[in-house]
N, C-alpha and C positions, 0 to 999 in steps of 0.2 A: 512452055509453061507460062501459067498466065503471070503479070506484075502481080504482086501483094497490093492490096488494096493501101491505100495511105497512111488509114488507122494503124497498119498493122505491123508499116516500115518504122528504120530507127531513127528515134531524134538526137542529132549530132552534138543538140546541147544537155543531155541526159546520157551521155553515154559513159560518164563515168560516175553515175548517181550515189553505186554503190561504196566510191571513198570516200565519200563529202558529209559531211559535218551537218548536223540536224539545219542551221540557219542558210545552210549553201543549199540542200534540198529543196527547202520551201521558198529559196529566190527564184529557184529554176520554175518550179509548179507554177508561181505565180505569175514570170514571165512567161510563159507558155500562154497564164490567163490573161494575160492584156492582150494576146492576139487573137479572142473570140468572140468580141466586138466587133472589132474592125472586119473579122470576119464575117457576121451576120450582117454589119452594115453594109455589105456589097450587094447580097441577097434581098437588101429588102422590097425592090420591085417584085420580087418572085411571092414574098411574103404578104404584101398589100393585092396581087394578084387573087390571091386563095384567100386573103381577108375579104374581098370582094363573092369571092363564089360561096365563101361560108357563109356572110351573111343574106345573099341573096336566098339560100336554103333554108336557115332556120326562119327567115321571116312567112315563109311560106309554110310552114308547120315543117319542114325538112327536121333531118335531124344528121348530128355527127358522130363518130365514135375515131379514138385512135385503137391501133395495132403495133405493139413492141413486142420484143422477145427479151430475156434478162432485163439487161438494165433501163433499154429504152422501153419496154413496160413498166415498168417501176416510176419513170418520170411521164409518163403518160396519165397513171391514177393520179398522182400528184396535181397536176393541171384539173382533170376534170373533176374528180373531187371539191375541189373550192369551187366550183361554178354556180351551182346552185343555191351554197347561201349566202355568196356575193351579189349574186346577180339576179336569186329569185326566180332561177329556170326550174323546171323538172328534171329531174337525175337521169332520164330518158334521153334529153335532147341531147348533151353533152357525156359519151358514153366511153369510158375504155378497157381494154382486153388485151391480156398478157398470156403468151403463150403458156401453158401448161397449168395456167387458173391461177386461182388465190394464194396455193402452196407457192407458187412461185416470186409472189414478194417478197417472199421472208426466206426462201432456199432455193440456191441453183440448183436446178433439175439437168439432168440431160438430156442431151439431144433433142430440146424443145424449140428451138430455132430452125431447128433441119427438116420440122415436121410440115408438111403439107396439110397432113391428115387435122391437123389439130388449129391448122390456118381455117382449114374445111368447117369445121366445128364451129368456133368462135365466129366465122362471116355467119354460118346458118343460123345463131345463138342472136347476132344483130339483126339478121334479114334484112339486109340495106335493099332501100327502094328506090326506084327511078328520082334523081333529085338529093337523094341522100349524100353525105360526105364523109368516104372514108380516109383516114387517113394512115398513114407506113410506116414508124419510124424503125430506122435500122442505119447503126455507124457507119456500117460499110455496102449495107445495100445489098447485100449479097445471099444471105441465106434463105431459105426455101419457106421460111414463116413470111417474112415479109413479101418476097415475091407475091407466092400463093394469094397473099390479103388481096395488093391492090388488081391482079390477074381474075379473081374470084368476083372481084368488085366490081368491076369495068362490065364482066361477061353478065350481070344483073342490073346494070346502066347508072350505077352510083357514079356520082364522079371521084376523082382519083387525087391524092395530093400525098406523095414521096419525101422524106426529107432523109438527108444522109448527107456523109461527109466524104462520099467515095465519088468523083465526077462519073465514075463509071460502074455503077451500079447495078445490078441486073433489075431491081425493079424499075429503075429511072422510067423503059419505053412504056409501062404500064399507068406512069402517073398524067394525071393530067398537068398538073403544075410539078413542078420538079426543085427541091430547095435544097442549094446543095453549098451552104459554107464550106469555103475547104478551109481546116484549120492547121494543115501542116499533121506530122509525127506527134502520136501522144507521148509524154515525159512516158510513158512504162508502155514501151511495144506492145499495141493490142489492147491495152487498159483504156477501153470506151466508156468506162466508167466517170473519166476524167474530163478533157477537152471538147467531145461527141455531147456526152450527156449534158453539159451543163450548155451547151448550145442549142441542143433539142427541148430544154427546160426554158431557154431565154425565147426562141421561135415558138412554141407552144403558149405561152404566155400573149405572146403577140398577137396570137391566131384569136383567141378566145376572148382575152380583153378586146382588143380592136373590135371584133364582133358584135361583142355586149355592148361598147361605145355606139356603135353606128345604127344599131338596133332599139337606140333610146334607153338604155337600162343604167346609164347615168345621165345628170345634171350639173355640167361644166362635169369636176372631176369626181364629185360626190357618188356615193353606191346609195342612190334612191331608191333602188328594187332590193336591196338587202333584205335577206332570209335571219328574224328577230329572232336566237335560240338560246342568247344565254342576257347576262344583267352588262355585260360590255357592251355589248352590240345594240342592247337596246336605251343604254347612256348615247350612243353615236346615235343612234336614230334619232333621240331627242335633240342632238347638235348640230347634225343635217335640217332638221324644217326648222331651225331656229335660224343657223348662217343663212337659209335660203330666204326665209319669208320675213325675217326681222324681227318675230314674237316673242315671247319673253318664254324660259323653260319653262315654266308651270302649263302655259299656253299651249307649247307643242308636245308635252307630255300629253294633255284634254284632247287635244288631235288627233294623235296619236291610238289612243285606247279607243276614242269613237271610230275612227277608221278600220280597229281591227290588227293594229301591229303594222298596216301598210302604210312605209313613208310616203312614197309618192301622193296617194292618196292624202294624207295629212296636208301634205304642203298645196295640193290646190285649196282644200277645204279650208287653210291658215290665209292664203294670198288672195282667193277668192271671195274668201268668207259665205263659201256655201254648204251643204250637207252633202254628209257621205255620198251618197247616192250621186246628186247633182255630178260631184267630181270625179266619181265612178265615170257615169257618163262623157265628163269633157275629155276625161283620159281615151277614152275609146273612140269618142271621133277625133283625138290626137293622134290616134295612133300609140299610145302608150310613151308619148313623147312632149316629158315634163314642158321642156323648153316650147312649145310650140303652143303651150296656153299660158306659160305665164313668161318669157319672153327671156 
């Protein structure tokens, strides 16, 4: 019989959870949490690896999508959701897909991990292209959604990137990069809801920020390609070309509206002191990359 993947063994320091006292429970959980760091931090050549392949992809029109079932789909929308109005991409580039659809954020379904068929689906639903990047997430690596994705993936020449907390995964051979914190026993045998997830949430962050960084879509740490949708966002936007260019609010507010709601654009037209148009332009022989015309 095969080992029990690691998720799913028991933690020696949770084994008596159930006679401890509300403030002994959450020492344990917490301690648990301080070793998911340290655990990601061993990983992170793996993780700078696939920051590398993803943004080689989307700079080329590529595009990414992740692949979870339960819980690690549910932190997967998480992630991509906020990308587009952080960072001003299309909802397209940065895409994700949880086994059994939309029902399944809000209610475990059955037997939606196990499904192949439904792995089938959702790859044809993305139609990953030569170049594209999918990605796997699964606690343990082991069930037949996540297989199927990165298997279905590969056989249409997307490249591949796995993450899981199981060294031995059944999708691992499928991935191109393979990220595999090992974080130990979850405090509740099997509960990937806990320990898994919230390190799939911290490496999915990395993947996506880093990318957007290296891709130009900040200046120093600023979100200059920010997506303008509500009156908060668009006070930040007037604070970004102001810290960046030194204008007074009223200045980069008049920026701001002639450019259309686009910060970037604002802050060349603020440091340059030229017309939209003009810094439309210098942005595109920059490459979309603030720093590289105004320094």
């Amino acid at each position: 019989m095969n080992k029990p993947a690691l998720t799913e063994q028991s933690n020696p320091a949770s084994a008596e959870i159930d006679r401890m006292e509300a403030l002994e429970i959450v020492t344990v959980i917490n301690n648990e949490d301080h070793k998911i760091a340290a655990a990601v931090k061993k990983v992170l050549p793996d993780i700078a690896r696939a920051v590398d392949l993803i943004t080689a992809s989307l700079s080329k029109g590529g595009r990414m999508a992740y692949f979870g079932a339960v819980t690690s789909g549910r932190i997967a929308f998480l992630d991509a959701a906020d990308c587009p109005s952080t960072f001003g991409i299309s909802p397209q580039q940065i895409q994700a897909f949880i086994a059994g659809g939309d029902l399944s954020l809000k209610t475990a379904l059955d037997g939606v991990e196990d499904s192949a068929a439904l792995a089938e689906a959702d790859i044809n639903n993305f139609n990953p292209q030569p170049g594209d990047i999918v990605v796997s997430l699964s606690a343990s690596g082991n069930p037949q959604y996540g297989v199927s994705i990165l298997e279905l993936a590969r056989a249409r020449s997307a490249k591949t990137i796995g993450i899981s907390s199981n060294p031995d995964a059944r999708l691992k051979p499928f991935a191109d990069i393979f990220i595999n914190p090992l974080l130990g026993e979850e405090v509740i045998s099997g509960s990937s809801r806990m320990k898994s997830a919230t390190a799939q949430k911290m490496i999915l962050n990395m993947l996506s920020t880093a990318a957007m960084v290296r891709l130009g879509k900040t200046y120093r740490n600023l979100m200059v390609d920010v997506e303008i949708s509500n009156q908060k966002l668009y006070r930040r936007a007037c604070g970004i070309i102001t810290k960046i260019t030194g204008v007074s609010s009223e200045t980069a507010e008049n920026f701001l509206r002639q450019s259309q709601n686009r910060v970037k654009t604002a802050c060349v037209m603020a440091a340059k002191n030229c017309s939209c148009p003009e810094a439309e332009e210098l942005l595109k022989k920059a490459g979309g990359r603030l720093r590289n015309i105004i320094g």
